[in-house]
Every structure is written in C-alpha cells, then in structure tokens.
C-alpha positions as CSV (number, residue, x, y, z in Angstrom):
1,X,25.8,7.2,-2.6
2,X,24.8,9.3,0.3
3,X,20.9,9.7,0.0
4,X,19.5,13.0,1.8
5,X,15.8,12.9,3.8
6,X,13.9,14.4,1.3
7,X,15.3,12.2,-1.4
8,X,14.8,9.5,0.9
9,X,11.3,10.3,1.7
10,X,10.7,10.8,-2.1
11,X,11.7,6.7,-2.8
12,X,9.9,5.7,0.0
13,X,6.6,7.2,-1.5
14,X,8.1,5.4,-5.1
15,X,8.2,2.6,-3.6
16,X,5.0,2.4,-2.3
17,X,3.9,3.0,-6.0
18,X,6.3,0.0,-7.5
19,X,4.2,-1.9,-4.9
20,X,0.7,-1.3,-6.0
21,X,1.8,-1.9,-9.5
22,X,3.2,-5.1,-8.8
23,X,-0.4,-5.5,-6.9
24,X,-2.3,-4.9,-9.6
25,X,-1.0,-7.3,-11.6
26,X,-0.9,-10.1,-9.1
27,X,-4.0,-10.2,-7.3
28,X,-6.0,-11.1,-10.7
29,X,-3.6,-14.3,-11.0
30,X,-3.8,-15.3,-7.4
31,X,-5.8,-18.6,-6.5
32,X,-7.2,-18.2,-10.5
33,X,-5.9,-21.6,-11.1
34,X,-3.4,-20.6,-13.6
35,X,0.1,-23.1,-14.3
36,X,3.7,-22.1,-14.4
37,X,6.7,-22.5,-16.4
38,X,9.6,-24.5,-14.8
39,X,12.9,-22.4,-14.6
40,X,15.3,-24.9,-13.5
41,X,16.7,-28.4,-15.2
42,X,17.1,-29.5,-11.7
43,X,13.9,-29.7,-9.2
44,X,10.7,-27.0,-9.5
45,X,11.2,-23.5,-9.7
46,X,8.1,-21.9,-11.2
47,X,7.7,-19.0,-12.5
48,X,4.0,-17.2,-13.5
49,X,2.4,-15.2,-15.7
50,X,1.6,-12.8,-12.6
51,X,5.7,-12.8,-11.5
52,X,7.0,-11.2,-15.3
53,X,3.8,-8.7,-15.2
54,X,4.5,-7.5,-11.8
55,X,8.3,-7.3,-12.5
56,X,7.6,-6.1,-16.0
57,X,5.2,-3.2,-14.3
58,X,7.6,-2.2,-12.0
59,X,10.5,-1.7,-13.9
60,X,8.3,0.6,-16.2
61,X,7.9,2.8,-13.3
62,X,11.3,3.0,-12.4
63,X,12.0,3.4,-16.3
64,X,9.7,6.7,-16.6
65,X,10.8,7.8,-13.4
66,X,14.5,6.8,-12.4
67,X,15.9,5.8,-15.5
68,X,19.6,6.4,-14.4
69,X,19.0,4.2,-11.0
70,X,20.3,0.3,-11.7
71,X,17.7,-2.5,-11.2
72,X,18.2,-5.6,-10.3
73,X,15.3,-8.1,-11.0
74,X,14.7,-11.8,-10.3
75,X,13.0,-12.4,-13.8
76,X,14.7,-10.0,-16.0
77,X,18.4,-9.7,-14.1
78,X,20.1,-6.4,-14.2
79,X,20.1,-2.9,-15.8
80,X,23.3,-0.9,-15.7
81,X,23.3,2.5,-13.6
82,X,24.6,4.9,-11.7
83,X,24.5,5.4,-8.1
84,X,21.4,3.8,-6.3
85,X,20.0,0.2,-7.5
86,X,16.4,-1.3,-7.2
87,X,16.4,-4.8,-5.8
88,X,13.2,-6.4,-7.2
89,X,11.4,-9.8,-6.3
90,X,7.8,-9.5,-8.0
91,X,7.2,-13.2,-5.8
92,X,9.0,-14.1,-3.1
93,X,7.6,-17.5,-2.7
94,X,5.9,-18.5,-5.8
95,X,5.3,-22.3,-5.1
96,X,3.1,-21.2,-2.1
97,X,1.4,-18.5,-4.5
98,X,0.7,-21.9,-6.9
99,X,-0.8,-23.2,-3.6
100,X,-3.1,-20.7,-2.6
101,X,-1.1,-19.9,0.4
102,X,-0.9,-16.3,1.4
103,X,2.8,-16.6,2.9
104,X,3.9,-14.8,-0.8
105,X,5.0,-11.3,-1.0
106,X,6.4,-8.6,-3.5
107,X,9.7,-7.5,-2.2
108,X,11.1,-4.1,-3.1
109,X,15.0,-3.0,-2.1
110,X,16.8,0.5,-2.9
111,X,20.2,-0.4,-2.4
112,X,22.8,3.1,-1.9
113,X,25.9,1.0,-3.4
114,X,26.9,-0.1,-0.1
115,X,23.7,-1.5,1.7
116,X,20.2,-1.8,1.6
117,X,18.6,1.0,3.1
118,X,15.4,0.9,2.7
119,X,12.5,-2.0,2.4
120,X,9.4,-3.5,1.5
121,X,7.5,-6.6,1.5
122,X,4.3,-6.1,0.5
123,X,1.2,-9.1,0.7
124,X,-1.7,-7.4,-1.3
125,X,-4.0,-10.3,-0.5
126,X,-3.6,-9.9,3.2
127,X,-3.1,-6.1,3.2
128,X,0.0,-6.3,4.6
129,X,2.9,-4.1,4.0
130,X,6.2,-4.5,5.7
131,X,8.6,-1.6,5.7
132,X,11.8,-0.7,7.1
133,X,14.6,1.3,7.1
134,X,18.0,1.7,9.3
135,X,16.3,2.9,12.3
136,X,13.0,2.2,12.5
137,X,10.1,-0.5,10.5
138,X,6.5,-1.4,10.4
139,X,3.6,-2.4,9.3
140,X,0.3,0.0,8.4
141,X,0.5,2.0,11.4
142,X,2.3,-0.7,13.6
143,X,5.8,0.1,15.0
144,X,7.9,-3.3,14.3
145,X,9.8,-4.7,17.2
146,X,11.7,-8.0,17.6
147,X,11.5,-10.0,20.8
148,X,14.2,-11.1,23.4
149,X,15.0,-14.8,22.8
150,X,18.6,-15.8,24.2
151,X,19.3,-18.9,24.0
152,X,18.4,-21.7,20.7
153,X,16.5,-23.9,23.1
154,X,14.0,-21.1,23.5
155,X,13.8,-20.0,19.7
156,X,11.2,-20.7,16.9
157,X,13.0,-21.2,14.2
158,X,12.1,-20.8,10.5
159,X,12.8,-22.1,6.8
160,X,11.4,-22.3,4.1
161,X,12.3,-25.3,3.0
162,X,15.1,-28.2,4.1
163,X,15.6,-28.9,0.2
164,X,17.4,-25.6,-0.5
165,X,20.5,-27.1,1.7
166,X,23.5,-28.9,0.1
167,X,24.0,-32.5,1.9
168,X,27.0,-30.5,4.3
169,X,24.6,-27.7,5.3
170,X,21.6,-29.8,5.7
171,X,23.8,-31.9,8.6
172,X,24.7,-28.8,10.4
173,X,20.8,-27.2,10.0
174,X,19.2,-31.1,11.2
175,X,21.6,-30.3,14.4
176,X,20.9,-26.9,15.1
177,X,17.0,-27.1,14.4
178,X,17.1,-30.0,16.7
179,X,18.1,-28.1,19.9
180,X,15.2,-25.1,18.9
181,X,11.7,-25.2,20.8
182,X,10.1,-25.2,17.4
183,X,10.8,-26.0,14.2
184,X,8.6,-24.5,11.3
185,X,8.9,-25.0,7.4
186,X,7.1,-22.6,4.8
187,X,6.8,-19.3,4.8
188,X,9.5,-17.5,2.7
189,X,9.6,-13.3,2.9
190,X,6.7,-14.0,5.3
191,X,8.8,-15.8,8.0
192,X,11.2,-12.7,8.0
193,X,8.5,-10.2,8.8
194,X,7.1,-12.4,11.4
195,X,10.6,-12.6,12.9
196,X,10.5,-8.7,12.7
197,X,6.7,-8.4,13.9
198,X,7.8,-10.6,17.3
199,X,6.9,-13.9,16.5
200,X,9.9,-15.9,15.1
201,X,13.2,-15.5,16.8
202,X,15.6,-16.9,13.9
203,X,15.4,-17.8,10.0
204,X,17.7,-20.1,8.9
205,X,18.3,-20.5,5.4
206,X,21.1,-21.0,2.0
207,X,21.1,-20.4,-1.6
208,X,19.8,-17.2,-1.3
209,X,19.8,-14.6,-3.9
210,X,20.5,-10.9,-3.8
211,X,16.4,-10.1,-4.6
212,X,15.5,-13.1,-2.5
213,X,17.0,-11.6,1.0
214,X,18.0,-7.5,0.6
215,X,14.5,-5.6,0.9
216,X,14.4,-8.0,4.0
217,X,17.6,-6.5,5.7
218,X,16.0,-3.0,6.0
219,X,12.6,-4.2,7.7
220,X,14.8,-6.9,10.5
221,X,17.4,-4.2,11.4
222,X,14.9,-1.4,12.0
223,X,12.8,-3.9,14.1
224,X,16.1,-4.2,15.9
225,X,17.1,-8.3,14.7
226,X,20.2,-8.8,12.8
227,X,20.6,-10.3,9.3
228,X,24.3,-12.1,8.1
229,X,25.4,-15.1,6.5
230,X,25.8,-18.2,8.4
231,X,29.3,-17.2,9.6
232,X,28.1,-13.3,10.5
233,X,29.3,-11.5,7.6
234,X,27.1,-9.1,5.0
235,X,24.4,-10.9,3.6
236,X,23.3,-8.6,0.8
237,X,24.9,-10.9,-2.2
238,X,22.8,-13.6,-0.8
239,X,24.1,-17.3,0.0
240,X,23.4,-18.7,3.9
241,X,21.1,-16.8,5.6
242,X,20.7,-16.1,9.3
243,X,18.4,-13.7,10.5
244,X,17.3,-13.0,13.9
245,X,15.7,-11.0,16.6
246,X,17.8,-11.1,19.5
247,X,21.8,-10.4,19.0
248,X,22.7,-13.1,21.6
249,X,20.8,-15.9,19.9
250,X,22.4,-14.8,16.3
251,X,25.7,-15.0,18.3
252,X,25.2,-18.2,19.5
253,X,24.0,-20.0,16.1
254,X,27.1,-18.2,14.4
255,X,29.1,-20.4,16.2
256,X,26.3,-23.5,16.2
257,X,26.4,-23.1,11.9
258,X,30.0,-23.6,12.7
259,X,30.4,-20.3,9.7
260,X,29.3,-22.7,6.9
C-alpha cells in the first residue's frame, strides 16, 4: 500500500504516541523488583507485567485511532486488516529488563504490505529514541550514520546471545566470530542501534521473530547498513539475522554463514 508524505508524516507522529504509551507503562516496572511468568516449556523466556500493559496500551491507541490497520504483537499475536500492519515488541530484551540493564527497548514497525517502512526503538529510561525510515534515521536530533568496516577481521560483532543458535548454526557463528576484532554478547534492539549510531559493524543473530527484527530494518537502512538473513535474502519474517554497516562486510559474512 503506497503511503503518501502527509500520511506518512501523520504515523510518524502516531508512533511517537504508541511509544510514550508503552513508556508510561514500563518505566514504573523497571528495576521495581517485580518477577515474570515463563513463556516457554523449553529454557527462559519471561514475560512481565510491564510487557502485556505496554502492548496492551498500544494496541488501544491503534484501536481508537487505526482500527482498520493490522497489528501484529509479540504478546497478543495478530489482528486482521487491511492495507498497512503495526509490528509491536513492547520489550525487546526482557531478561536484561529483569536485570536492571538498560540495553531493553519498545520497538514499533508500520509495515506497507511489502516492507517496513518506518521505525522505532525507543529506551525511555535512557531517553533514547531511535528512528528511521528508507532514507534517512536518527536519534533526538542526531543524524544516524553507519561506519566503513570492510573486512570481518576489522568488525565488532554483536549477539545477543550464543544460546539462540541450533548446534549447526552455532558451528558456523564460533567460526565466523572467531576471525572478528571483537566479539560482544548482550544487548538485543540495542546492539542494532549501535550498529546504526557507528559503533558496531555487524549483528549476527537466528530465531528471530517478525516483531523481534522489523522496526529495526527501517533505522539500519536509513543509517545506510544493510539487514538480510544469513544467506542475503529479506529478513522481515524473521529467522537468521545479519545486519550490518558496511555492504562489503555483509557481502563477505553472506558467504562466511555459508547462507545457513
């Protein structure tokens, strides 16, 4: 669905809004010392009190608002619509909001029923909000920009954690990670908008879902990186995950992740 400026300019602001909602109902959770429910029959994956309220807050926005666009929502799943779909993560990284570690963030996609085209990741504790769009992203009043970083040996290289690899992928990721400059674990959304601020040159990750990766697309293409999946094809759906800053690097681990 083809999305004019001032329609565009209109979700921007709207999305803006979904983020302060999902803010406001965060920030009073956040290092409050309060447990979580485990999702998953295999392993940890929490989920909070302050993750349904913020997801639960957005999507009455979008309700009063939008309430022909889809959404798509990691606590909730989807709601049918027509046209354009919110993409909705109310934590992106809840084990290291559980922590007390900042490196958390509300992520916030409008997909047009092709791509992402626009996004956010906002971290109301630091006052940080990432944005970014085909052409252009930042951060506050800070122009986003990638940095040149050719070749692996070179690159800092990020992932949030090796357990989220099968036994095959974890093989190929120990080789590749062993030929970076630096290797650093941790950081979730967070490690994508440091790869799109300048300071990471590649994210290296699998298991993705669709909330977990598309309001991220938007903010590393308009800082001028590249997003795909391990073997360079659209990433949006989620799976392997390769982002980075420099088209010759992401070139060179397409063929080092051997298109896993």
């Amino acid at each position: 669905m083809s999305i004019d400026a001032t329609d565009f300019d209109e979700y921007l602001q709207f999305a803006n809004e979904l983020a302060d909602a999902a803010a406001a109902a965060i920030l009073p959770h956040f290092r409050a010392g309060g447990g979580a429910e485990n999702k998953s029959k295999h392993g940890f994956d929490p989920v909070t009190a302050a993750d349904r309220g913020a997801e639960r807050a957005m999507r009455a926005l979008l309700k009063a608002r939008y309430p022909h666009h889809a959404v798509l929502g990691e606590e909730e799943g989807g709601q049918a619509g027509t046209g354009l779909t919110w993409v909705l993560d109310p934590i992106d990284g809840t084990k290291a909001f559980l922590l007390g570690l900042p490196l958390w963030g509300t992520l916030i996609a409008l997909n047009d029923g092709t791509r992402p085209v626009l996004g956010l990741m906002n971290q109301p504790f630091t006052r940080e909000r990432f944005v970014g769009t085909a052409h252009c992203a930042w951060n506050g009043g800070h122009v986003l920009r990638t940095r040149p970083c050719a070749q692996l040996a070179d690159a800092h290289v990020m992932c949030t954690s090796p357990d989220i690899f099968d036994a095959p992928q974890r093989s190929i990721f120990d080789a590749v990670a062993a030929r970076a400059r630096l290797l650093r674990y941790g950081g979730d959304c967070y490690a994508y908008c440091m790869l799109a601020s300048g300071h990471v040159d590649a994210v290296i990750e699998a298991g993705l879902k669709p909330w977990d990766v598309q309001a991220l697309v938007p903010i590393v293409e308009g800082a001028g990186g590249i997003v795909t999946t391990w073997d360079g094809s659209d990433v949006q759906h989620g799976g392997t995950v390769l982002a980075c800053g420099d088209a010759r690097l992401h070139a060179q681990l397409v063929t080092a992740l051997g298109g896993s």
